[in-house]
C-alpha positions in Angstrom: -16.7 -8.2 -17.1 -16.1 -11.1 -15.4 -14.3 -10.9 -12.1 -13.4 -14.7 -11.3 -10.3 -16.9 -11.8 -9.3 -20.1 -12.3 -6.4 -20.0 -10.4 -4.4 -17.0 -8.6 -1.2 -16.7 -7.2 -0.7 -14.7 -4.3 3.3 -13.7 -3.7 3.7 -12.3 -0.5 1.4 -13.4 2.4 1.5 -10.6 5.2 -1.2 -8.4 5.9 -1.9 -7.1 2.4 -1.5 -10.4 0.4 -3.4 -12.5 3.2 -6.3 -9.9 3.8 -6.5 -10.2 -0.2 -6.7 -14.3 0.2 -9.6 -14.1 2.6 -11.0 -11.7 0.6 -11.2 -13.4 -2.9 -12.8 -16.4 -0.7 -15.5 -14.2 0.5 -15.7 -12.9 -2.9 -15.8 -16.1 -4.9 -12.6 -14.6 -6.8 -10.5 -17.7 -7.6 -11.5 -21.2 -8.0 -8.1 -21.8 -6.7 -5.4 -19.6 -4.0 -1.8 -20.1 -4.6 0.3 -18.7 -1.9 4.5 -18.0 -1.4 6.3 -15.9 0.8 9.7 -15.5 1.2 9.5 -16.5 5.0 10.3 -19.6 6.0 6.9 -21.7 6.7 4.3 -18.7 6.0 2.7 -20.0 2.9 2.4 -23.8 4.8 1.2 -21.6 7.8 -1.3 -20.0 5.5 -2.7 -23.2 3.7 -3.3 -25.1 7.0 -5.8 -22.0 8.0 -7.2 -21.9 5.0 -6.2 -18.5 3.1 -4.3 -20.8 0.2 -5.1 -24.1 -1.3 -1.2 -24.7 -2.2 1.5 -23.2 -0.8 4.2 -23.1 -3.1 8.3 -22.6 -2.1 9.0 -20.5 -4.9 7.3 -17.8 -6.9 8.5 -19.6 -10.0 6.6 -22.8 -8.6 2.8 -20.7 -7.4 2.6 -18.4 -10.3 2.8 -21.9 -13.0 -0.6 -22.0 -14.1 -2.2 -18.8 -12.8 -4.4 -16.5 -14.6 -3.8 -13.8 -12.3 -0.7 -13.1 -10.2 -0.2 -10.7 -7.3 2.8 -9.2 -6.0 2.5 -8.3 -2.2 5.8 -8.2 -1.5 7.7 -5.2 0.0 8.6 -2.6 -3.0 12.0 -3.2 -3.9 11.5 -7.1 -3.2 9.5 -6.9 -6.6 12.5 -5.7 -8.5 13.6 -8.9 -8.3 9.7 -10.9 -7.9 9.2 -9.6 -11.6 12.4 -11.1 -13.3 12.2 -14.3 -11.3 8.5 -14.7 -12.4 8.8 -13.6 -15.9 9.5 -17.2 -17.4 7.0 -19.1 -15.8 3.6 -16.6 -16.6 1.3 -18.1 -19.1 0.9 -15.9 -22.3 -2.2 -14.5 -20.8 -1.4 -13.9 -17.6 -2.2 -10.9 -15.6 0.3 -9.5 -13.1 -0.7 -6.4 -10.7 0.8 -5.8 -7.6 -0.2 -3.7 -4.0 2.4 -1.9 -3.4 2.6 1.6 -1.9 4.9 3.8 -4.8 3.9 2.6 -8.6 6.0 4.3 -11.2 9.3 2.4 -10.1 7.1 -0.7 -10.0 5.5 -0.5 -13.3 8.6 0.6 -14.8 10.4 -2.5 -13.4 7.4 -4.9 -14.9 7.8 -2.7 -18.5 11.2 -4.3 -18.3 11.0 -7.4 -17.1 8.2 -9.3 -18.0 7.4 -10.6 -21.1 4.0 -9.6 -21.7 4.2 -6.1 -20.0 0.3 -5.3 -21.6 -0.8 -8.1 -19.2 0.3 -6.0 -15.9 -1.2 -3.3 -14.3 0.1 -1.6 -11.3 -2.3 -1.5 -7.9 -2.6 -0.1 -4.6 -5.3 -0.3 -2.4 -5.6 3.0 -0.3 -6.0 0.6 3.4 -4.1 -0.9 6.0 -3.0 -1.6 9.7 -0.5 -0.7 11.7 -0.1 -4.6 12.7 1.6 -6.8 10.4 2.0 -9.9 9.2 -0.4 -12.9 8.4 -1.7 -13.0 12.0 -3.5 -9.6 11.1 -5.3 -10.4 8.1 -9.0 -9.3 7.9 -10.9 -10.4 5.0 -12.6 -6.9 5.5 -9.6 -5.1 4.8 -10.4 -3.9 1.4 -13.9 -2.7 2.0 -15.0 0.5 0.8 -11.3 1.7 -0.3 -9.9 3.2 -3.1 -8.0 1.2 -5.0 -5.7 2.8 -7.4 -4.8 1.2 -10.5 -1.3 2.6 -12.4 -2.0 1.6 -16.1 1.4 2.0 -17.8 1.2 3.0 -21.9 1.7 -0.7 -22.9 -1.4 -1.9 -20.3 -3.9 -3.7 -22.5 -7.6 -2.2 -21.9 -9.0 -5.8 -21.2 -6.4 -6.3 -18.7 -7.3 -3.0 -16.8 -10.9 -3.8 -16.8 -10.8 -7.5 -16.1 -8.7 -6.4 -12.7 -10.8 -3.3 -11.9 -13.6 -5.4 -12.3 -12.7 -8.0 -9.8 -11.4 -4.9 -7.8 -15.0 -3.9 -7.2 -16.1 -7.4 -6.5 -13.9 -7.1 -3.4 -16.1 -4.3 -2.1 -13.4 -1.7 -3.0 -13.5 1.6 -5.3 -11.3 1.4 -8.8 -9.7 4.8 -9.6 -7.4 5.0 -12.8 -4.6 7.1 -12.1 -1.7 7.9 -14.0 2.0 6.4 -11.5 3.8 9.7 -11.0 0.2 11.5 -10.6 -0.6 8.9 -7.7 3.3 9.1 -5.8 3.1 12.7 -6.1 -0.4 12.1 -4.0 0.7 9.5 -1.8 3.8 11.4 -1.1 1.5 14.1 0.4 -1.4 12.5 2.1 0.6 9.1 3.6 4.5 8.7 3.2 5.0 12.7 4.7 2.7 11.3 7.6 5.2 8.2 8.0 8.0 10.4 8.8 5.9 12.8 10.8 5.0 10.3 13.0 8.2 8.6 12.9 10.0 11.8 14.2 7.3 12.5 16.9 7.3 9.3 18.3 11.2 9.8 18.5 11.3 13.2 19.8 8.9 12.3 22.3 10.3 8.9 23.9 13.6 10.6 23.9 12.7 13.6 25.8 13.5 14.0 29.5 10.1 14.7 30.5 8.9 11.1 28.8 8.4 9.2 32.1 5.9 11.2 33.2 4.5 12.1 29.5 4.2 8.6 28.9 1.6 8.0 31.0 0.0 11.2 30.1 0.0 10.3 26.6 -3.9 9.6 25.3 -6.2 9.5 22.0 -4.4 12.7 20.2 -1.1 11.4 20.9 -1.8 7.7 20.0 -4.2 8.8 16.5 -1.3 11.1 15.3 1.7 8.0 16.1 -0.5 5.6 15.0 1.3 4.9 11.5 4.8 4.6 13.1 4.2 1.0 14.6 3.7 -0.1 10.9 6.4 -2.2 9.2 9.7 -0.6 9.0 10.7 -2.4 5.8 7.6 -1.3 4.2 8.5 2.1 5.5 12.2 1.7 3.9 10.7 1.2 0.6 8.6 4.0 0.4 11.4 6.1 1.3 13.5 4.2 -1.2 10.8 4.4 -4.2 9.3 7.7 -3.8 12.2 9.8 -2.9 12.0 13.3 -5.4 7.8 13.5 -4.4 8.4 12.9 -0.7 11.4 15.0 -0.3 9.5 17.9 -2.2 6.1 18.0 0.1 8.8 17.3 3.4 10.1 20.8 2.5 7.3 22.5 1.9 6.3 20.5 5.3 9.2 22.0 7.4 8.7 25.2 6.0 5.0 25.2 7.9 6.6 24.1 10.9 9.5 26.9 10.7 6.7 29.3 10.4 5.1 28.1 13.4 8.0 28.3 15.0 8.9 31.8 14.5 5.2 32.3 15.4 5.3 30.5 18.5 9.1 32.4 19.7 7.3 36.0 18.8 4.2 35.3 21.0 2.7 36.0 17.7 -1.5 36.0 18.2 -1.7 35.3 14.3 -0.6 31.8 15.3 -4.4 31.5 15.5 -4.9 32.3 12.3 -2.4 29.6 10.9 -4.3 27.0 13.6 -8.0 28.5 12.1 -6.7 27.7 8.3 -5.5 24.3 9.1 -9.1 23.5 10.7 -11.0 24.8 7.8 -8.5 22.8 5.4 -9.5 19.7 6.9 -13.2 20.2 7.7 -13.7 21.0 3.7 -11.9 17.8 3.2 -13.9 15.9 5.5 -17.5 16.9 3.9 -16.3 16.1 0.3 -16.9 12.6 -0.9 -14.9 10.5 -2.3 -16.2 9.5 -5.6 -13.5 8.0 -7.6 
């Protein structure tokens, strides 16, 4: 299956949508890069480094033409992206998107577009705590998993055409069903948002931060790391995978509740809760991922 295209219009140029510019370049993925973003002067910004051959001022205006349009815009931002899009796609253009939740998005693009076999929904399992286009890596996408959310109208060319040029990119297709992969995600990366969110929270607003502050090292930094990502992006999430996320941040605070009452007791089986956690991750550690 062929992975190139003539032309591809990229809508949303932060880290995720200008990573993926530099990235089809390496790859020899598009003939030609169309770029928009919402932001005053960052497609112009990303077409005089290089990332875009056109930068476009509306997504009506960068997706004319295209073979292949991406949405990597913040989640709800596509709500709208979709509708405002749907007139100008070509009657065989494929839409996908990189967004972080995937059955409100492919539901959306079930709605709104007009050819809803033509779209498939994506996410590439990667990313940075920095933002924006100043911290696009062309190597972003290397060696990820890269989940693709085929809805029951997605054509099976369309999946393979975008899996294929998926791989090209250096990353891993995996074809998972969208309320199978937020379930996951919820679990594994938006619960670890908000842990880090409220830990970085409790901590700075602690009495004893002035001194713990400059204590603070690797363990403390690794488990934070995650909050000094985009808070919109982080929004969205919230906003898009609610049901999943609030179901695994129960089960969450009940762990925590029982270390509590371990912890008030003097309990030595605390050790024992500490040991499973350690063997939990160390068998997840030596499996591979193999999607």
């Amino acid at each position: 299956m062929d992975h190139r295209f003539n032309r591809v219009a990229i809508l949303g140029l932060g880290l995720m949508g200008a990573s993926l510019a530099l990235a089809l370049r390496a790859a020899g993925g598009a003939r030609e890069l169309a770029g928009y973003d919402v932001a005053p002067g960052v497609a112009e910004q990303a077409r005089t480094r290089g990332l875009v051959d056109r930068a476009h001022a509306s997504a009506a205006e960068a997706v004319a033409g295209a073979d292949l349009v991406v949405l990597a815009a913040p989640v709800l931002a596509m709500r709208d992206l979709l509708a405002a899009i749907a007139p100008h796609l070509g009657p065989a253009t494929l839409v996908t998107d990189l967004g972080s939740t995937k059955a409100e998005v492919v539901a959306w693009a079930a709605d709104r577009l007009p050819a809803p076999e033509h779209f498939i929904g994506g996410h590439p399992m990667t990313g940075r705590e920095r933002s924006g286009l100043a911290a696009a890596d062309a190597t972003l996408y290397d060696g990820c998993v890269w989940c693709l959310t085929p809805s029951l109208h997605t054509a099976p060319d369309a999946q393979a055409r975008v899996a294929a040029l998926v791989t090209a990119l250096g990353a891993r297709p995996l074809i998972v069903d969208p309320a199978q992969h937020d379930a996951a995600v919820a679990a594994i990366s938006h619960l670890s948002l908000l842990a880090a969110t409220a830990l970085m929270l409790t901590a700075t607003q602690d009495p004893a931060w002035e001194l713990a502050r400059q204590l603070a090292a690797g363990g403390f930094r690794d488990t934070t790391r995650v909050a000094s990502g985009d808070p919109r992006m982080a929004r969205d999430i919230c906003l898009t995978n609610t049901q999943p996320l609030l179901a695994v941040l129960d089960a969450y605070l009940a762990r925590l509740h029982t270390l509590r009452d371990q912890l008030a007791a003097q309990d030595p089986a605390i050790e024992a809760t500490f040991a499973a956690a350690k063997a939990a991750r160390d068998a997840w550690l030596a499996q591979p991922r193999q999607p």
